[in-house]
N, C-alpha and C positions, 0 to 999 in steps of 0.2 A: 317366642322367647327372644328370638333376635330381635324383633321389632320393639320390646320394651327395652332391651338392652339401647338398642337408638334412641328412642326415646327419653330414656333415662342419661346418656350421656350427652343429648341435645339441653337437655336441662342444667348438666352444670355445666356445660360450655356459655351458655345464655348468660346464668349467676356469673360464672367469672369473668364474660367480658362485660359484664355489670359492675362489676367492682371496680374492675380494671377503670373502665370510664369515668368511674364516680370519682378515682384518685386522681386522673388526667385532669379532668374538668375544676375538684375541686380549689388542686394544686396549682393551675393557671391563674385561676379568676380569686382562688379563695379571698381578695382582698378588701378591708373596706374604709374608708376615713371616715372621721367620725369628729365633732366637737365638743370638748368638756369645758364651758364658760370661756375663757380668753384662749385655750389650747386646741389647738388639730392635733391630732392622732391619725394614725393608721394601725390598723390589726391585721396583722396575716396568722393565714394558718399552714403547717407544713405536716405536711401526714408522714408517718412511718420515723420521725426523727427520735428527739429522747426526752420526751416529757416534759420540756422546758418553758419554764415562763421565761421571755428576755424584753426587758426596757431597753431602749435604744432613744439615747438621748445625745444627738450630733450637737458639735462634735466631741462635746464631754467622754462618750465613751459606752459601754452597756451593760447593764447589770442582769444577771440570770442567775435562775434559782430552780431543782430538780424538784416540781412542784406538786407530777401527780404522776401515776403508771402507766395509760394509756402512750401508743406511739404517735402522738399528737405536740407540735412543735409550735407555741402562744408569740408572735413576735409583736410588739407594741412600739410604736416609732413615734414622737416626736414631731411633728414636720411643720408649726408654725405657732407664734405666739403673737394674739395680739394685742402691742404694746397701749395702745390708747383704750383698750376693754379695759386690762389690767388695771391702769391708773382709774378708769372710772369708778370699777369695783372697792378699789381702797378707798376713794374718796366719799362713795357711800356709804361707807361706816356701815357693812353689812355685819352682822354678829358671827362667830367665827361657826357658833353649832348651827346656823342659820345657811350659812356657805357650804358646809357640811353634807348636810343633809342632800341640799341644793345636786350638790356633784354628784351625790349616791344613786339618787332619783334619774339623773343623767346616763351614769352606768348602769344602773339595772336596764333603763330603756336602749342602750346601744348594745348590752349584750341578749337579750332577745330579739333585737334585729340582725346582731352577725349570727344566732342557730337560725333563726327561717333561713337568713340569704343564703350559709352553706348546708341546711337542707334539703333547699329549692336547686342551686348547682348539684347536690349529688345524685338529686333524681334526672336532672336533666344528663347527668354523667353516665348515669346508669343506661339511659334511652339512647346517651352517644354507642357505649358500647355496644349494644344492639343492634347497634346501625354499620359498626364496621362490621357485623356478620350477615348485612343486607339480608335482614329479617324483614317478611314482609307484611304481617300481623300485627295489627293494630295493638292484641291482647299480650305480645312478648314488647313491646315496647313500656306498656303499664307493671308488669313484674320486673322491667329491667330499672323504670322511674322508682318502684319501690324496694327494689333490693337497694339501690343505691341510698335512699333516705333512709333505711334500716340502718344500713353499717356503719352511716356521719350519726344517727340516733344511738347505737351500741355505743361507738366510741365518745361521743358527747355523756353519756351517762356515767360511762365508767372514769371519766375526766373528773364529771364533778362532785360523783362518791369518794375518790381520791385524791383530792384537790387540799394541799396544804400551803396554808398565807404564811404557816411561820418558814415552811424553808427558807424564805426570806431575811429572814433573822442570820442566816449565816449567806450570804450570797454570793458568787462570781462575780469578780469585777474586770473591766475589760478596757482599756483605753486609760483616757488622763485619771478617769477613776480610779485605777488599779492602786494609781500611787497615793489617793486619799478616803480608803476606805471610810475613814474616820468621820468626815463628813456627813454621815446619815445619823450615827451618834448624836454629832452636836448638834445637827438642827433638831434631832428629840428632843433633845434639852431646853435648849429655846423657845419651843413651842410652847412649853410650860409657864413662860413668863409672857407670854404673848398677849394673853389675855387680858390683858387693862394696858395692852399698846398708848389705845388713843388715849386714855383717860394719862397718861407720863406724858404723851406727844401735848396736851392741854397744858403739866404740870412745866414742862418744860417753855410754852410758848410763855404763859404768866409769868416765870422764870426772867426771861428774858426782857421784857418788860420793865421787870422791876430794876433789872441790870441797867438797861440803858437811860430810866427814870434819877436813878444814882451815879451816875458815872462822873457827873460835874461834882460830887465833894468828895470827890481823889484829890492827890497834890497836883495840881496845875501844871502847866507847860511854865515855861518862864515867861513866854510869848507863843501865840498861835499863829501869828503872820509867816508864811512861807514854810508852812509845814505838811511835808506829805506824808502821807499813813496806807501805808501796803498792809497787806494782811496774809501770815502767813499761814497756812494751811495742810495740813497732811493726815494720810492712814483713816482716808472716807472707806474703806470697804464697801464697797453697795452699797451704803446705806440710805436710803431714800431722805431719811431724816434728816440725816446730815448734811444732804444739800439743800433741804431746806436750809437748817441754822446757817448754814455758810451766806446764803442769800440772804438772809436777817440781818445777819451781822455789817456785812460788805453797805448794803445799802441802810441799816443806821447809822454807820461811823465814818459813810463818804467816802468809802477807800477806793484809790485809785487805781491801783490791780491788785488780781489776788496771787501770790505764789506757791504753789503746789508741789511737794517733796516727795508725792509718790506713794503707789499705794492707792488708788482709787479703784483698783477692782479686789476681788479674792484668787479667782484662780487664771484669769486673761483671757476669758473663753470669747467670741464671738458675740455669746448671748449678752454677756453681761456689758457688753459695750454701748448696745440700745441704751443705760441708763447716761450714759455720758453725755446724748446729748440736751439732758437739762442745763450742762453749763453755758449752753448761750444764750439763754435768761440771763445768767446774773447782768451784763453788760456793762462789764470792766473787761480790760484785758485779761487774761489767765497764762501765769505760766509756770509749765510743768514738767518737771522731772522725775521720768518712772523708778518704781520700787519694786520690790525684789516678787512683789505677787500681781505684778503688772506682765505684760508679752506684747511680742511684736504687733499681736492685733488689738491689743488696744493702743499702743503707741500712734497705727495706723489710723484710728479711728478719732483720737484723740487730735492730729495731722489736721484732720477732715475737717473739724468747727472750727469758723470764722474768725471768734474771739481769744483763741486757743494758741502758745505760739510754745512749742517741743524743744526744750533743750536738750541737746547730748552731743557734747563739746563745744558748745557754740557761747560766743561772747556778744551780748545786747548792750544797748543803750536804755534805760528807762527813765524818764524824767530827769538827766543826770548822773543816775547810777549805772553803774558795769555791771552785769550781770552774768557771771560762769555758770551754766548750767549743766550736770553729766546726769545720763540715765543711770538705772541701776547694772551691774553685771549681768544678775538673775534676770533680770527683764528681757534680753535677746532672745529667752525658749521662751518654752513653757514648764517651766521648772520653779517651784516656788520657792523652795528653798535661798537661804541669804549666798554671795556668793565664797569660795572658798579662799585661804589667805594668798593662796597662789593669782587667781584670778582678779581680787580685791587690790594685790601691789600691783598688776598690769593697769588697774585703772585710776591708782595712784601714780605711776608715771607718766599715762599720758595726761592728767592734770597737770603736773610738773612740767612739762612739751608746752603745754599752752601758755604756761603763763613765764618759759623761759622768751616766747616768741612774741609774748603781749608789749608793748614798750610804757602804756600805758595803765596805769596800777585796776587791778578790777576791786570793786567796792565787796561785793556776795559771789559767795560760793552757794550754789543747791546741789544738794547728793540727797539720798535716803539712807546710804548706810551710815550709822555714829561712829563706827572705825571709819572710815573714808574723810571723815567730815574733823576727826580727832587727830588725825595725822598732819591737816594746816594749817594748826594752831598757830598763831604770827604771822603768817600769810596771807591772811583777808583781815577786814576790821568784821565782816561777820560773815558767820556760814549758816545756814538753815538746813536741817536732816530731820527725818523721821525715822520711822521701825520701832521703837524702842515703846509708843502708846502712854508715855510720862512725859506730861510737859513740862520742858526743866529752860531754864538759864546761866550761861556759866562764862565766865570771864576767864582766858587761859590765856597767855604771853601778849596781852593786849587786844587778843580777837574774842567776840561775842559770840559764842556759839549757842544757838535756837532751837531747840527741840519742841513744834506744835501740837505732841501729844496724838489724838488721835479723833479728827474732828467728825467720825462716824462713831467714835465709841467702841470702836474696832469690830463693828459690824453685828454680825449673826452671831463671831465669838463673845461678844460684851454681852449679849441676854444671858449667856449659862456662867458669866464665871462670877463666884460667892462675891466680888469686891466690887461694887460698880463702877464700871472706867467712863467718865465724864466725856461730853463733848467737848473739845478744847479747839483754841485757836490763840494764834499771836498775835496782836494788831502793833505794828513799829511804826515809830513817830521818824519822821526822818526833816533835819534844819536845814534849809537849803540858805546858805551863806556866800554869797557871789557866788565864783563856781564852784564850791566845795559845797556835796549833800552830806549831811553827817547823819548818823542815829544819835536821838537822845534821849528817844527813851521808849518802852518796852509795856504792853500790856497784855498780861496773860489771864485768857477767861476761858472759865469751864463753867458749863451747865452741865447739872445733874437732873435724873428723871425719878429714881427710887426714894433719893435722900431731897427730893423736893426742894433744891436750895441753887445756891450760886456762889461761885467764886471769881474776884475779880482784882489782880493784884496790879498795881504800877511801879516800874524801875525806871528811876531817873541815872542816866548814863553821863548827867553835864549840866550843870558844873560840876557835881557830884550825885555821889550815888546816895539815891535813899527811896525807898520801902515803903508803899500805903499800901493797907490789905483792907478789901471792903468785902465782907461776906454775908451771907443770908442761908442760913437751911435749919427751915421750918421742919 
């Protein structure tokens, strides 16, 4: 009787340091990388946690969701994208249920490689445990390998009987997320319109075409001799597009740099900074002043390209002209929001500091906020801002103030909203007369993708003012 008694407690001391093992082992090693088309990932797994699935997307932040019952903890990481797959893949005009498919086929086959891998660790975990009880039978190392694969097998089962994709629908947000849940909303929405992308990016290049085919029976210059044409620019949002059009434009209409108001990322993350360096193609100077959904890292990044030169406070020279440039307030975090009236007048007075100490008159002001830019009305003969995604024109106490609309079309959020917001830009004629560069005159163009058309207006600022509008939407 005692002897089964032994017996019988030899055997669940064996099972529990089987178990015991299998969690050592599998909570060490559980890890594994994986590629989904242009993306690395990592998967771990944490045994005994709370059921959670969690994305971890550096340094945006992480989203988790209470996904299924088992004490099994999903963590999915992020850890590399690569940027020239990416561009490849849009350039081969893959079809979107094509891509689809493509990624599913991916995951199915990487998630039957992480159950063998931590199958395989839990037997091996199981035979560890075995082994701190310096067992010396071949035969309790094979019950310790398969008690171990049993209970990652039990728990794997019961994972994916209760396994819900919609907790997701309501998620935990953690990091820069927390503050834009919204985010995953609108990129649903957009999605939606995504589907005839290329065939608007086609309608859009014809578009332009026909724009720069007409631009000669606008009202003329009075004379073109000594004329220079900058081209103003703002509120690209990511948008890949939009740097194309910007590079269309720049090298059909010979402009000598292009001016930037801010606004070229969404949320200032790191990642999004990779797209920045397309602007040393265009091969003009570039110069830019952050917007209120721009951050110190893209400021930094932006620092980095060659052809690229960062105002915030600082006074240029360009062909002639003065150039005042300030970044935005908001742009110092990572805070998207515009900034507040309190912090707004701080950087209203220190523009007033600069140009109490300037002796020499500056030509442009660049801001991105239209309060910042509205307050020095008389002050400059012109100012350039964005934010605001309306390209406007307006004449106040003798200064031009330029609002370039939003030459991404304001990004991700321009696919979901009912009105379509055009690509726009400003291109400004400037007379260079001995040494006075003057503006005289003004061309505001937007390409449309939905309404298949164009718009292309000219303002004569000298001798006087007068108005040709040449339009097309077929």
């Amino acid at each position: 009787m005692l002897k089964v008694k032994f017996i019988h407690k030899k055997y669940i001391t064996n099972a529990l340091m089987a178990v015991i093992g299998a969690i050592i082992i599998v909570s060490v090693f559980g890890q594994m990388n994986f590629h989904v088309e242009a993306l690395e990932f990592s998967i771990k797994l944490q045994i005994f946690d709370h059921g959670l699935t969690e994305l971890v997307i550096p340094p945006i932040g992480k989203i988790s969701a209470k996904t299924h019952d088992t004490p099994l903890k999903f963590v999915i990481s992020l850890k590399n994208i690569d940027m020239e797959l990416v561009q490849k893949l849009f350039s081969e005009s893959l079809q979107q249920q094509h891509l689809i498919d493509k990624t599913q086929q991916e995951l199915i086959k990487v998630t039957k490689l992480f159950v063998l891998r931590i199958l395989l660790l839990a037997a091996l975990g199981g035979m560890f445990g075995i082994f701190l009880l310096r067992r010396s039978k071949p035969v309790t190392y094979v019950r310790g390998a398969i008690i171990g694969a049993i209970l990652m097998g039990i728990l794997f089962l019961g994972t994916y009987n209760t396994y819900d994709t919609d907790s997701f629908l309501t998620p935990k947000y953690e990091g820069i997320l927390q503050a834009a849940p919204w985010m995953i909303g609108l990129a649903e929405e957009a999605i939606g319109k995504l589907d005839t992308l290329g065939d608007q990016m086609q309608v859009m290049a014809n578009n332009l075409y026909d724009l720069f085919e007409k631009i000669d029976t606008l009202k003329p210059l009075a004379s073109n001799e000594g004329t220079l044409r900058l081209l103003h620019i703002s509120d690209i949002h990511n948008n890949p597009a939009g740097y194309d059009f910007v590079q269309q434009i720049a090298k059909n209409f010979n402009v000598a740099a292009i001016l930037d108001t801010g606004d070229i990322s969404d949320f200032g993350t790191p990642l999004e900074a990779q797209l920045i360096k397309r602007l040393e193609g265009l091969g003009v100077p570039y110069i830019f002043t952050s917007g209120n959904h721009d951050s110190p890292d893209i400021v930094k990044a932006m620092n980095a390209l060659s052809n690229v030169l960062v105002l915030d406070g600082d006074v240029i020279d360009l062909y002639g002209l003065r150039i005042l440039g300030i970044g935005d307030p908001a742009a110092t975090t990572s805070n998207i929001t515009p900034p507040s009236i309190e912090l707004a007048g701080e950087y209203i007075r220190k523009i007033e500091g600069i140009l109490v100490k300037e002796k020499i008159p500056i030509d442009i002001l660049m801001v991105h906020n239209p309060g910042i830019a509205k307050h020095f009305s008389g002050k400059f003969s012109t100012i350039l801002h964005g934010h605001n995604h309306q390209i406007k024109i307006l004449e106040d106490k003798g200064t031009y103030i330029l609002d370039a609309g939003t030459s991404g079309a304001a990004g991700i959020r321009g696919l979901q909203t009912v009105n379509e917001l055009p690509y726009s830009v400003i291109l400004l004629h400037f007379r260079k007369d001995a040494d006075l560069v003057k503006l005289v005159a003004v061309d505001s163009l937007k390409v449309y993708n939905l309404k298949s058309g164009f718009s292309l207006e000219r303002t004569l600022l000298e001798p006087q003012v007068k108005k040709k509008e040449l339009e097309n939407t077929e």
